[in-house]
N, C-alpha and C positions, 0 to 999 in steps of 0.2 A: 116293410109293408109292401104288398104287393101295390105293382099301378097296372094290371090288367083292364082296370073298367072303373075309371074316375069316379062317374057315378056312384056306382054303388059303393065306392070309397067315403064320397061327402055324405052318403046318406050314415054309414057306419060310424060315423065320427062326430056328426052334428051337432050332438047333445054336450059336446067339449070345445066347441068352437064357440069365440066371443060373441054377441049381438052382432056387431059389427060383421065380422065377418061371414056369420049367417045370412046376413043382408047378401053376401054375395052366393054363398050358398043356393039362394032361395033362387038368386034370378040366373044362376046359370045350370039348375035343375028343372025351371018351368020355361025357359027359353036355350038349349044347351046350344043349337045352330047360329043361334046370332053371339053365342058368348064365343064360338069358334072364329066367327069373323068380324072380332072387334080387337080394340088396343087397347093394352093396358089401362090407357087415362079413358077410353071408352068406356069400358068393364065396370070403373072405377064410378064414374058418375051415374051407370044406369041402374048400381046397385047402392049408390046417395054414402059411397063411402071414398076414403083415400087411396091413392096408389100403392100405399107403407100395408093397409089392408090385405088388397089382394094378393099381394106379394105373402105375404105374412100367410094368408088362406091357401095360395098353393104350396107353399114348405108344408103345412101341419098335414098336408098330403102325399108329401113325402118327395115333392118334384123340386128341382134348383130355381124353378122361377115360374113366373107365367107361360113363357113359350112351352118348353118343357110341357107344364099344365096341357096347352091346348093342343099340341101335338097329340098327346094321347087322346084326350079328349074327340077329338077329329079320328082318330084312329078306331074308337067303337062308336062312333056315330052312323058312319052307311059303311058301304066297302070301299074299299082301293080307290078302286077303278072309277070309283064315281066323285072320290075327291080328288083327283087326279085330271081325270078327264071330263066333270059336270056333266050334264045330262047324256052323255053321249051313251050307247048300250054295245055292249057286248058286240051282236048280230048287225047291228048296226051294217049297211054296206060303204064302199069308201066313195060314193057319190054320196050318201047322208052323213057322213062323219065329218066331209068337207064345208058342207051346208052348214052343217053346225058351227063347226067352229066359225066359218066368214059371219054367220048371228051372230057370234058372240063377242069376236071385237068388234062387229060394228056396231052392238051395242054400247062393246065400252067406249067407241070413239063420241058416239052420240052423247053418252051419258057425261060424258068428259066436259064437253063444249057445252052441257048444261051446267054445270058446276063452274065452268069459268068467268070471273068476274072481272069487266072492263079494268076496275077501278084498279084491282092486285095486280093485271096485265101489265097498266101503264107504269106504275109504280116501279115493279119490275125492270122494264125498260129504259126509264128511265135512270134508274140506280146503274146497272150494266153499261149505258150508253156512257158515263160520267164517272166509272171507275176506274182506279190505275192499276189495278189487276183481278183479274178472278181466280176464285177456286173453288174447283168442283170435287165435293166429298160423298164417296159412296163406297158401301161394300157387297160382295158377292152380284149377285143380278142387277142390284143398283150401281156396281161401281162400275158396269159396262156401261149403262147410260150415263154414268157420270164421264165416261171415257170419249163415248158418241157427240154430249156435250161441249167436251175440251177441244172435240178432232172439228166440230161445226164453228168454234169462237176464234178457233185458229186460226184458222182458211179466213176468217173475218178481219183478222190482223190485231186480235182483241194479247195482251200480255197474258196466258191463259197458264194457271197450273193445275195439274188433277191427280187425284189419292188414292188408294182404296189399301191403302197399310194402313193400320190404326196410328202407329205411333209417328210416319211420316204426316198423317193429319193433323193430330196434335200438334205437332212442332210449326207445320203450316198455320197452324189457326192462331198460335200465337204468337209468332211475325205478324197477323194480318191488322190492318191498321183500318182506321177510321176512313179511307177514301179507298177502299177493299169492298169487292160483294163476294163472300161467302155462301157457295149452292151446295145445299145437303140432298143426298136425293134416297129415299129410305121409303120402301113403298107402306111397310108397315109403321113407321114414326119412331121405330122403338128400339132402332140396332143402338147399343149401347155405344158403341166406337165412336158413330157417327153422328148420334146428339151429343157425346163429351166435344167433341170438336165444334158443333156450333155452338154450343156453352161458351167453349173459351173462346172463341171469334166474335160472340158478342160481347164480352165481358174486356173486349177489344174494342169494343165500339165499331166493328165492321158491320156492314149492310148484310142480313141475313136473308136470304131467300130457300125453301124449303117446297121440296118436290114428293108429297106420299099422298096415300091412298085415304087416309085416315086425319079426319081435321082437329079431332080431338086426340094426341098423343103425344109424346113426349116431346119428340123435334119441334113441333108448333109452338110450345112455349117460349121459345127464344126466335121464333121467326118475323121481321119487319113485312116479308109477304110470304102467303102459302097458298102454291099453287097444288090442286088435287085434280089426280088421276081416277077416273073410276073403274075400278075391276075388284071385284074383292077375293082376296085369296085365304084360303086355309092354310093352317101351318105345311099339308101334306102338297100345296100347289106353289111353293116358294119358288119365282123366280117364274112365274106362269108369264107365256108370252104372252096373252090379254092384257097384262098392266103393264108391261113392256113396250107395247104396242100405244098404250093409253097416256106413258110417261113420256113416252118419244114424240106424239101427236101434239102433245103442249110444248116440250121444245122445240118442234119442227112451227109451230105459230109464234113461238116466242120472239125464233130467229129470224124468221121471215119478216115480222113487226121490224125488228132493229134493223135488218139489210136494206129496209124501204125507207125507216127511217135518215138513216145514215148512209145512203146510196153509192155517194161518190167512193168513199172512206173502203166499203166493203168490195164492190166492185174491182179496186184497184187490187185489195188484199188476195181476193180469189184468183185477179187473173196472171199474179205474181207467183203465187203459190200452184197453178195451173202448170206455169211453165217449170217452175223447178220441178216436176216431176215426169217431165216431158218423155227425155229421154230412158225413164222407167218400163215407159210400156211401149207393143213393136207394133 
């Protein structure tokens, strides 16, 4: 079966698709741009069906999963260039190309710090402040923030370990113990790697804390706090420096909250770690 133009694939198949998964059918042929930038348990709920569903809806169209699904999907929706780069145009000159982009993370930074809730911050903090070690789990674009994260707790003097193998995750998540906070950082909620591992981190009874873009997704189901970034990406904008910018803004306030917290504690650690690197640079 060809996957040239998903659409016209669910319209040619429809009449063999269960009720169910018609239900998804219907909403992501009368809304196709928001079913591009949504997550599977997203998809799932705005078309009043399960996750086993949609899954099930994109094989009988011939794709290995949802992502698969939305990649194409995204793929004959506008051009390239416009999922790629959002509103930006061709002719565009590089004093408007700049303009735009500084819009648009300062949107997301904005939209960020509305989305942020005192109560999850503190929560946060507090777990972190009281745990006897961390681990930061992330892969591809998220596993550099997860890396940004490990290299900002370290400098803090925090016992910090960070991942981005799937299988050195796993095996982390299941040493990790009940006085452990486990950070998954997954901008879309759905990297499989890295909700297996806060699966079994919780199933650990470790403190879960969870970094994506997406409040309704797979990682959130096992999260004790979720902290959301706002940028929203298409399959064709994976790793877009907007949510990059948006994921690192909440840990840049996260860290900041615990180093004022614990003042003395971090201070010493930075200026410890300041001098051993002294003789690095001339």
């Amino acid at each position: 079966m060809t996957k040239s133009n998903p659409i016209i694939m669910i319209s040619s198949i429809y009449k063999s698709l269960t009720k169910a998964e018609q239900k998804v059918a219907d909403f992501v042929m009368a809304d196709t741009e928001e079913a591009v930038y949504s997550s599977v348990t997203d998809l799932a709920e705005k078309s009043g069906v399960g996750e086993t569903t949609v899954i099930r809806f994109c094989r009988k169209l011939g794709f290995r999963g949802y992502q698969e699904f939305k990649l194409a999907v995204a793929q004959n929706l506008v051009s390239p260039e416009e999922h790629v780069h959002g509103k930006i145009e061709e002719n565009d000159t590089l004093e408007v190309v700049s303009r735009k982009i500084t819009t648009q993370n300062t949107h997301a930074l904005e939209n960020t710090l509305n989305l942020l809730q005192t109560q999850a911050l503190e929560k946060a903090v507090h777990a972190i402040t009281s745990a006897s070690r961390l681990f930061f789990f992330g892969i591809g674009s998220s596993g550099i923030t997860a890396l940004d994260a490990n290299h900002r707790f370290m400098r803090f003097g925090y016992n910090v370990i960070h991942s981005s193998d799937s299988h050195i995750m796993a095996m982390n998540a299941a040493l990790a113990t009940k006085d452990d906070v486990v950070f998954g950082i997954s901008t879309s909620g759905s990297t499989k790697d890295v909700v297996d591992a806060i699966r079994i981190a919780k199933e650990n009874k470790a403190f879960v804390i969870c970094l994506t873009n997406h409040a309704r997704s797979p990682i959130t189901q096992y999260a004790d706090v979720i902290l959301l970034a706002a940028s929203k990406e298409s399959p064709l904008q994976g790793g877009a420096f907007a949510s990059k910018i948006a994921q690192l803004h909440l840990l840049d306030i996260l860290t900041t909250v615990i180093g004022l917290k614990d003042k003395e504690q971090t201070l010493h650690s930075i200026e410890q770690t300041a001098k051993a690197v002294l003789d690095k640079m001339y």
